[in-house]
py3Dmol code that shows the C-alpha trace and the ligand (Angstrom):
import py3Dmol

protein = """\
ATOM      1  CA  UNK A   1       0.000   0.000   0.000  1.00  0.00           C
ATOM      2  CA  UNK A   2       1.539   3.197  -1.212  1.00  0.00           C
ATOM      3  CA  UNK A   3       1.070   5.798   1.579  1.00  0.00           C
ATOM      4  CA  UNK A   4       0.622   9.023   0.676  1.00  0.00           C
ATOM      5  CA  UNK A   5       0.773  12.726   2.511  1.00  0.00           C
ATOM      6  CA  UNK A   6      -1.119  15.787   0.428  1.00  0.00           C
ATOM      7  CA  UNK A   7      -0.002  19.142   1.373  1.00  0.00           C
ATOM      8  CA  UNK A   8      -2.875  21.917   0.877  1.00  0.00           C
ATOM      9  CA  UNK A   9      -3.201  25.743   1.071  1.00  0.00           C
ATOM     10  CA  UNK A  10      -6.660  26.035   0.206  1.00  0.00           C
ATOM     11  CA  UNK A  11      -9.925  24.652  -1.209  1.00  0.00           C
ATOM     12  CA  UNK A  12      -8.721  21.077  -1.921  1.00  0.00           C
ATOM     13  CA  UNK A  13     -10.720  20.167  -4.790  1.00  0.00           C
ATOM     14  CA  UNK A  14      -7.350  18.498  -5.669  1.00  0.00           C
ATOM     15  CA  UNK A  15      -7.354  16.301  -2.627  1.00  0.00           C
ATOM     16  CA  UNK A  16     -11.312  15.937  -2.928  1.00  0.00           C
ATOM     17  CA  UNK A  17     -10.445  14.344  -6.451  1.00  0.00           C
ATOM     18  CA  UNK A  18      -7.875  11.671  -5.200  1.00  0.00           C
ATOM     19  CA  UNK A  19     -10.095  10.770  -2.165  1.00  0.00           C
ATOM     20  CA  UNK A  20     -12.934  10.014  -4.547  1.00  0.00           C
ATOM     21  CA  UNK A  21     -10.549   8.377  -6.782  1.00  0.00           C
ATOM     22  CA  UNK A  22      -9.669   5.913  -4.013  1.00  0.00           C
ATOM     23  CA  UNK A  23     -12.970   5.613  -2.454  1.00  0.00           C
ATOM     24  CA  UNK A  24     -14.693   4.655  -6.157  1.00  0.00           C
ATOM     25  CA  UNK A  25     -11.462   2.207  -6.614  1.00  0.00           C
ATOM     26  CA  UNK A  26     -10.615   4.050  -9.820  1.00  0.00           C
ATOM     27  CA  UNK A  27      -7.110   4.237  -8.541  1.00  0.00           C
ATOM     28  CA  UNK A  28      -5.781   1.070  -6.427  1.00  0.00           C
ATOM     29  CA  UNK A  29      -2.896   0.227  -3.912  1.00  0.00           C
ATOM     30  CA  UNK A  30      -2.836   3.340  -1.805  1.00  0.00           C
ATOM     31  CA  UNK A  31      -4.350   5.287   0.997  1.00  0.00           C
ATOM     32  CA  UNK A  32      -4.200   9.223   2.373  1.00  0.00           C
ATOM     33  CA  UNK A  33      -2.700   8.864   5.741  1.00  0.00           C
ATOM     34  CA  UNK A  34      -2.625  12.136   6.507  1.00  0.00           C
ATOM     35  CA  UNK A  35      -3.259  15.879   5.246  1.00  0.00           C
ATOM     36  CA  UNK A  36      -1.167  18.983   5.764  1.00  0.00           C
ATOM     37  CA  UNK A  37      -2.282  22.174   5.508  1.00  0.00           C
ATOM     38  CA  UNK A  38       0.593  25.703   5.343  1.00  0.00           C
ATOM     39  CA  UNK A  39      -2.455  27.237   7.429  1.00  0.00           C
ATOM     40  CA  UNK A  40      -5.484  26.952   9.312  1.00  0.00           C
ATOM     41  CA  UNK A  41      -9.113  26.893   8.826  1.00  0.00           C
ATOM     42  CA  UNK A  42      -8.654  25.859   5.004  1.00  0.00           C
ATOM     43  CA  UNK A  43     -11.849  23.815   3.456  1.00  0.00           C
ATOM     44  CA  UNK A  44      -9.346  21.162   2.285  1.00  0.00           C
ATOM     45  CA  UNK A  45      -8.715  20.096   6.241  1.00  0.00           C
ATOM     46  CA  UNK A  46     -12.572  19.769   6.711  1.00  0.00           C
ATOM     47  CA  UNK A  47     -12.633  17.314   3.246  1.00  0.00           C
ATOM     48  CA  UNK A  48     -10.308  15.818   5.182  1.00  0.00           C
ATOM     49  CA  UNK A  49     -11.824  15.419   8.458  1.00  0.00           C
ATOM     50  CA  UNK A  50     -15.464  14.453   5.967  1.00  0.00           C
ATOM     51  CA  UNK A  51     -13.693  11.079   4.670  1.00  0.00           C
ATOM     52  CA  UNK A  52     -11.882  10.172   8.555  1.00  0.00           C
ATOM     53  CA  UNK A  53      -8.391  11.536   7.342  1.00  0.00           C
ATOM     54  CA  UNK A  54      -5.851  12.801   9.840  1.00  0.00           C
ATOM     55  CA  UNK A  55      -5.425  16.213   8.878  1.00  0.00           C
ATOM     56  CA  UNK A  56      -2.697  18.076  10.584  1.00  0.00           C
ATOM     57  CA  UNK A  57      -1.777  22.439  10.502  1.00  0.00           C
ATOM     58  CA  UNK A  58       2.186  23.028   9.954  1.00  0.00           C
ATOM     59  CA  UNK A  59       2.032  26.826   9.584  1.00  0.00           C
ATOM     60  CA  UNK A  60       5.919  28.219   8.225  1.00  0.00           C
ATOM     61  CA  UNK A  61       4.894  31.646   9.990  1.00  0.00           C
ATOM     62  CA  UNK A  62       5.097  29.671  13.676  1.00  0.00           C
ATOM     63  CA  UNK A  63       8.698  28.318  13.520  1.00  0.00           C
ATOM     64  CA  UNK A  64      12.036  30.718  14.106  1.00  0.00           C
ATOM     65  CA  UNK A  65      13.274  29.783  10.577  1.00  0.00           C
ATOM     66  CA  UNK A  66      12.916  28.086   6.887  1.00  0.00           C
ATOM     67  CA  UNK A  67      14.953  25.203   8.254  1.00  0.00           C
ATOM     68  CA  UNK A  68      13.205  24.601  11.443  1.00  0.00           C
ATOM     69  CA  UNK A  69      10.032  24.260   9.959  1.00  0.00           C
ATOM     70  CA  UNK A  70      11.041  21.859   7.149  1.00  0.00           C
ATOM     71  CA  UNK A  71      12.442  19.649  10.060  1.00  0.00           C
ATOM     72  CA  UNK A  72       9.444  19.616  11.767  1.00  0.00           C
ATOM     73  CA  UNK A  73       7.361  18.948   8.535  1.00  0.00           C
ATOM     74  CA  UNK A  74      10.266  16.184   7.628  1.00  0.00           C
ATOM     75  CA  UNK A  75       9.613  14.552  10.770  1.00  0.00           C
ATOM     76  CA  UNK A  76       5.851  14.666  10.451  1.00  0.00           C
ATOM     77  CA  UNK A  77       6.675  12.956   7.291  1.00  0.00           C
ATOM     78  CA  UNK A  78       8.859  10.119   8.286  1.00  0.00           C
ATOM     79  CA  UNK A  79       6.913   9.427  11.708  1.00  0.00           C
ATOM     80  CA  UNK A  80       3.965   8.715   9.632  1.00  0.00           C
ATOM     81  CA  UNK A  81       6.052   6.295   7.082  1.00  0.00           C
ATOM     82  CA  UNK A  82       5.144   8.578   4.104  1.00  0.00           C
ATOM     83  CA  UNK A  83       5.596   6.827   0.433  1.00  0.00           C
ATOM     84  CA  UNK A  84       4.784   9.840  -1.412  1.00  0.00           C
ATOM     85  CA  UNK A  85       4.015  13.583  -0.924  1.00  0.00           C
ATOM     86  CA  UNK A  86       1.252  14.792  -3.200  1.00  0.00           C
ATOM     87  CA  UNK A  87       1.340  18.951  -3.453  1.00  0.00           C
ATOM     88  CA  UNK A  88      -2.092  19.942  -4.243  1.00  0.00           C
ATOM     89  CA  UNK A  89      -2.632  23.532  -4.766  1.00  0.00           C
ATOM     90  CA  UNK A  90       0.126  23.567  -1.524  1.00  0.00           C
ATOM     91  CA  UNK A  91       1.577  27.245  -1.859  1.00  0.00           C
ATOM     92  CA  UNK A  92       4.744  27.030   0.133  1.00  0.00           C
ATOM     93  CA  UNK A  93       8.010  26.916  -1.207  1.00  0.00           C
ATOM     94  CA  UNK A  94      10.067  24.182  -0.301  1.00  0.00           C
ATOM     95  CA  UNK A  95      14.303  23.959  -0.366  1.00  0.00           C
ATOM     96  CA  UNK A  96      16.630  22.653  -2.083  1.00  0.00           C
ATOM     97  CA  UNK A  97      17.471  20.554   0.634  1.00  0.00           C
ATOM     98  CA  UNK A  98      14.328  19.525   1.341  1.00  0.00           C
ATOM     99  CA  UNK A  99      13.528  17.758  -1.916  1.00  0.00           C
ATOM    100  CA  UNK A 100      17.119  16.479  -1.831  1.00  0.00           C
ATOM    101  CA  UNK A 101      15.662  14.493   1.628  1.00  0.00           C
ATOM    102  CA  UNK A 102      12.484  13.273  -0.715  1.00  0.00           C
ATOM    103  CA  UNK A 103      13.734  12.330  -4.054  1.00  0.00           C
ATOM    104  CA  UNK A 104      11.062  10.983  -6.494  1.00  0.00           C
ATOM    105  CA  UNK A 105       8.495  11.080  -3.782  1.00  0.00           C
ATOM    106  CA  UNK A 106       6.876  14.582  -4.263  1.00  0.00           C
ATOM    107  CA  UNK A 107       4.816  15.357  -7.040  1.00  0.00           C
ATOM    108  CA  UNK A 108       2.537  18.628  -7.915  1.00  0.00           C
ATOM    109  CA  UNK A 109      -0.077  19.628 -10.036  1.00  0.00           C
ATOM    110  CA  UNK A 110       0.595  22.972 -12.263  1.00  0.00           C
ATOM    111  CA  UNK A 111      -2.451  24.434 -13.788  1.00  0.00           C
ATOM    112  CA  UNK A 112      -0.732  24.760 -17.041  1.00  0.00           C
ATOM    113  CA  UNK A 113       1.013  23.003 -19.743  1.00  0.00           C
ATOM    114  CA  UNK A 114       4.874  22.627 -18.798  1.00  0.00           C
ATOM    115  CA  UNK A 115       7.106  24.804 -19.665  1.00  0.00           C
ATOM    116  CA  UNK A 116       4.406  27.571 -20.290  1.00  0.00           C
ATOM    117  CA  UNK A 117       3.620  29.353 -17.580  1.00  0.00           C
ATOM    118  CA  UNK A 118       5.467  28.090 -14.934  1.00  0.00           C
ATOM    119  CA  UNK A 119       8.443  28.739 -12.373  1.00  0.00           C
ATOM    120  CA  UNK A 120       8.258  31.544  -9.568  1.00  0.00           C
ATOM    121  CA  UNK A 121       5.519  33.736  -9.267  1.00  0.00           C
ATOM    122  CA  UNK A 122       3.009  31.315 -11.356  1.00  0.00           C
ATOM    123  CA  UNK A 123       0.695  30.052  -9.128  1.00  0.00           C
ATOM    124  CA  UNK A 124      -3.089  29.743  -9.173  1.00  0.00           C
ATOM    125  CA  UNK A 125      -4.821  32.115 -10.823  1.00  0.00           C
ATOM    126  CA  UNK A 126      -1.599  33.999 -12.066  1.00  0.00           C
ATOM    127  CA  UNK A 127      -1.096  31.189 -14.326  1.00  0.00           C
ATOM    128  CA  UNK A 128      -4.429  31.583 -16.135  1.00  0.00           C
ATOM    129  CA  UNK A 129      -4.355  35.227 -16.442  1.00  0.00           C
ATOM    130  CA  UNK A 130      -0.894  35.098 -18.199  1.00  0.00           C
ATOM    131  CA  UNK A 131      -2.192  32.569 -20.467  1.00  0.00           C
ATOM    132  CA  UNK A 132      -5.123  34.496 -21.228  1.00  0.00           C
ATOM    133  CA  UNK A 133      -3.002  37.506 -21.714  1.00  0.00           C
ATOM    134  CA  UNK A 134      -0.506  35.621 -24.437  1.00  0.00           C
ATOM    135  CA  UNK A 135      -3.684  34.478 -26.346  1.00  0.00           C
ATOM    136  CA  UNK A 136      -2.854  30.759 -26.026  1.00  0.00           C
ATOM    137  CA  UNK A 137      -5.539  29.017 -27.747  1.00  0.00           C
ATOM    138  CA  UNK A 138      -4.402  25.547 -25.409  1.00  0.00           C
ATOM    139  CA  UNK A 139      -3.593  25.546 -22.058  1.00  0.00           C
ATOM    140  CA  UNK A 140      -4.282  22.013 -19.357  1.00  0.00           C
ATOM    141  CA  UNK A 141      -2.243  21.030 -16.658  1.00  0.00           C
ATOM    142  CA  UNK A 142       1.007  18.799 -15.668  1.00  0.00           C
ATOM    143  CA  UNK A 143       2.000  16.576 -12.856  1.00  0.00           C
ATOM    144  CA  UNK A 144       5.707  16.577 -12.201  1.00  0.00           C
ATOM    145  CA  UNK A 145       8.148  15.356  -9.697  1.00  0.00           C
ATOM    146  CA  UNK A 146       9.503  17.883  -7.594  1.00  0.00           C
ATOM    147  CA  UNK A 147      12.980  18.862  -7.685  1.00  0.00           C
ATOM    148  CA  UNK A 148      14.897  21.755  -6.871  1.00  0.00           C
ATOM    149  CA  UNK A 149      14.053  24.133  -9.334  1.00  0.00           C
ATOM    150  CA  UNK A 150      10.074  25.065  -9.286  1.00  0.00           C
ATOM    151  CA  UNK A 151       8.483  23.183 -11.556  1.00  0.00           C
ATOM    152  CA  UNK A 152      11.164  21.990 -13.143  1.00  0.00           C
ATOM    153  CA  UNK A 153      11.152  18.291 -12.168  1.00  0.00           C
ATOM    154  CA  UNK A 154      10.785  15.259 -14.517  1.00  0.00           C
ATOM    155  CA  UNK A 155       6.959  15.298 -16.324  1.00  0.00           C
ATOM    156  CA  UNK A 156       4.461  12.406 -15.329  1.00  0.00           C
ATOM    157  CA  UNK A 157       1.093  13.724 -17.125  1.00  0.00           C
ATOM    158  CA  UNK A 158      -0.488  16.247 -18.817  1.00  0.00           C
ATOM    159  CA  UNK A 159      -3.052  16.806 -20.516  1.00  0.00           C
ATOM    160  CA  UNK A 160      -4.343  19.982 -22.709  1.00  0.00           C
ATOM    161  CA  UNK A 161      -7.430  21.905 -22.514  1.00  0.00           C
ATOM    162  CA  UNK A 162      -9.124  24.595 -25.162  1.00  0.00           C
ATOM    163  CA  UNK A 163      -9.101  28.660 -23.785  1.00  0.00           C
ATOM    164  CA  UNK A 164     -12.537  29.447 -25.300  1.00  0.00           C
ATOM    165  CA  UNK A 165     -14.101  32.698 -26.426  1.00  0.00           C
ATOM    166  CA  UNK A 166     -15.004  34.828 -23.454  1.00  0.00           C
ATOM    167  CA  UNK A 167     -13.067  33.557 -20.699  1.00  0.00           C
ATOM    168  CA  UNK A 168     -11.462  34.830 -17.760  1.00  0.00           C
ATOM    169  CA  UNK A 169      -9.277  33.331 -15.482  1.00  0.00           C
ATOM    170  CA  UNK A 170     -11.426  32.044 -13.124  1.00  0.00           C
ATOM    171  CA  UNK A 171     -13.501  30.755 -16.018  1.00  0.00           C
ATOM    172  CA  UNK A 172     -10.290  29.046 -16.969  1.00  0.00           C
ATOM    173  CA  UNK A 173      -9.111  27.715 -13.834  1.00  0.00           C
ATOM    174  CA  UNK A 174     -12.227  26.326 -13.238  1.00  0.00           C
ATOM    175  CA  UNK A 175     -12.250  24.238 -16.972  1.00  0.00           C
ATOM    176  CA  UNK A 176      -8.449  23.032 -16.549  1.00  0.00           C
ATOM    177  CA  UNK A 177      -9.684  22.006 -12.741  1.00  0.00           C
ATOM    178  CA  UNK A 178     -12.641  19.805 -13.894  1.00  0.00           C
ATOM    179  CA  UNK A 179     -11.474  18.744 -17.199  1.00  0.00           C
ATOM    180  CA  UNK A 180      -7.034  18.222 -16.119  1.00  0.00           C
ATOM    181  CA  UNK A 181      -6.403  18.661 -13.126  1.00  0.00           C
ATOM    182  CA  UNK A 182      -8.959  16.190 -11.435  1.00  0.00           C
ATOM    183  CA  UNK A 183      -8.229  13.293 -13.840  1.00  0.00           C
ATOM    184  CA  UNK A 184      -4.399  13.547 -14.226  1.00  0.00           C
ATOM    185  CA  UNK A 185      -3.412  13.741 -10.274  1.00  0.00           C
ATOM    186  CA  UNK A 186      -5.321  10.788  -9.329  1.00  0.00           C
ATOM    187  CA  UNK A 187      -3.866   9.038 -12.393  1.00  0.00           C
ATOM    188  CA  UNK A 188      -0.488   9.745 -11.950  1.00  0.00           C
ATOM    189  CA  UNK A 189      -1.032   8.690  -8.091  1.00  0.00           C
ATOM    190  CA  UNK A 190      -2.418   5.415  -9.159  1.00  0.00           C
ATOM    191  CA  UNK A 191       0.425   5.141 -11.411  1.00  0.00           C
ATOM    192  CA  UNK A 192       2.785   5.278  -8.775  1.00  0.00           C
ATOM    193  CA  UNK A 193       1.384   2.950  -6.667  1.00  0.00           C
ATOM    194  CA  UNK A 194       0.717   0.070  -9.100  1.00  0.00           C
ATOM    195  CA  UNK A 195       4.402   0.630  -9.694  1.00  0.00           C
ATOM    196  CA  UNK A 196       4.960  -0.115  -6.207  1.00  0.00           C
ATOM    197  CA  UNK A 197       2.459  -2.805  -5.301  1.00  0.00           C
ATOM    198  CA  UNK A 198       4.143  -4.791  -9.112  1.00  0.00           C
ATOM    199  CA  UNK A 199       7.586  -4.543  -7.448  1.00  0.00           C
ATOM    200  CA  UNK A 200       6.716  -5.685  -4.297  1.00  0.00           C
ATOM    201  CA  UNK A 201       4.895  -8.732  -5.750  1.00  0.00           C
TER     202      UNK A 201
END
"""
ligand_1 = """\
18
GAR
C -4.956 24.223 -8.421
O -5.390 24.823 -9.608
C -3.487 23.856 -8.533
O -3.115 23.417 -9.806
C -2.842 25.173 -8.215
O -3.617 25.679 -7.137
C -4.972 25.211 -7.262
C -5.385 24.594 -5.946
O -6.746 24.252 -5.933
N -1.458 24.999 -7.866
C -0.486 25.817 -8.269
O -0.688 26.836 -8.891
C 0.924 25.383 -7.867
N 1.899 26.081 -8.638
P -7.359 23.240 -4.876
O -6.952 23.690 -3.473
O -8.851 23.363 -5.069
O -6.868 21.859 -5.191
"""
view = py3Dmol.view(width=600, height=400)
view.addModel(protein, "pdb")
view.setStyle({"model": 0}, {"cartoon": {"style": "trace"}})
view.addModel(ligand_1, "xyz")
view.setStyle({"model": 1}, {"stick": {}})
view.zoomTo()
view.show()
């Protein structure tokens, strides 16, 4: 069973899509053991609490430094046996260092089509409004490993969707949610942990 940790900031439609994933058996061979949210009172810790997931608060703002909270979220991490870290709409920056500690087992949905629109300062809704700005007549969504440059790791999925007449980015956000986003992350999980479940068999 692979056992998996998804990091939130916000709404957690993200993590609402895996959990039904897993609950409807689409996807196989894995279980949430626990979500972390950057801050409290998001929605995607009551989703959690809805489906009898552990859902835990590491806040960067309440630790002395960078480093001290990544131990404590590294710990959090390890104590709970983690197989892989999902970041789902999770909007804190994580070192070099960090993802060193984790290698191949963090991966993140991007609400756009890798390499476009992506890197620092592209997150959420920024990423639809630039792509709306440059007229792109295709935009979707990726899920990537995580390394140490921001979303720059190796690709797992993606898949494109049409920009259509009229819309604005939350128009947009909302299509590449529903019609990427929501299909490709609990793919790419179930990928992962048929992987797993075939090599340990
Ligand atoms: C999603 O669109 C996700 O792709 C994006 O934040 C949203 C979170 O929504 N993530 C990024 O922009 C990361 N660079 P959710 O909380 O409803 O899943």
């Amino acid at each position: 069973m692979l056992k998996i940790a998804v990091l939130v900031s916000g709404g957690g439609t993200n993590l609402q899509a895996i959990i039904d994933a897993i609950e409807n058996k689409v996807i196989e061979h894995c279980k949430i053991e626990l979500v972390i949210a950057s801050k409290p009172e998001v929605y995607a810790l009551e989703r959690a609490k809805n489906h009898n997931i552990a859902g835990k608060v590491i806040c960067k703002k309440d630790f002395s430094s960078h480093q001290e909270y990544e131990k404590v979220m590294a710990t959090c991490l390890n104590d709970n046996q983690i197989d892989l870290i999902v970041l789902a709409g999770f909007m804190t920056i994580l070192s070099e260092d960090f993802v060193k500690q984790f290698d191949k087992k963090i991966i993140n949905v991007h609400p756009s089509l890798i390499p476009a629109f992506c890197g620092d300062g592209f997150y959420g809704l920024k990423v639809h409004e630039a792509a709306l700005q440059k007229g792109v007549k295709v935009t979707g969504a990726t899920v990537h490993y995580v390394n140490e440059i921001t979303d720059g790791g190796e690709i797992i999925l993606q898949k494109a969707v049409c920009v259509e007449a009229g819309d604005t980015p939350q128009k947009l956000q909302k299509r590449v949610m529903e019609e990427a986003e929501w299909d490709i992350l609990p793919r790419a999980i179930g990928e992962i942990a048929n992987q797993k479940f075939l090599n340990n068999n």
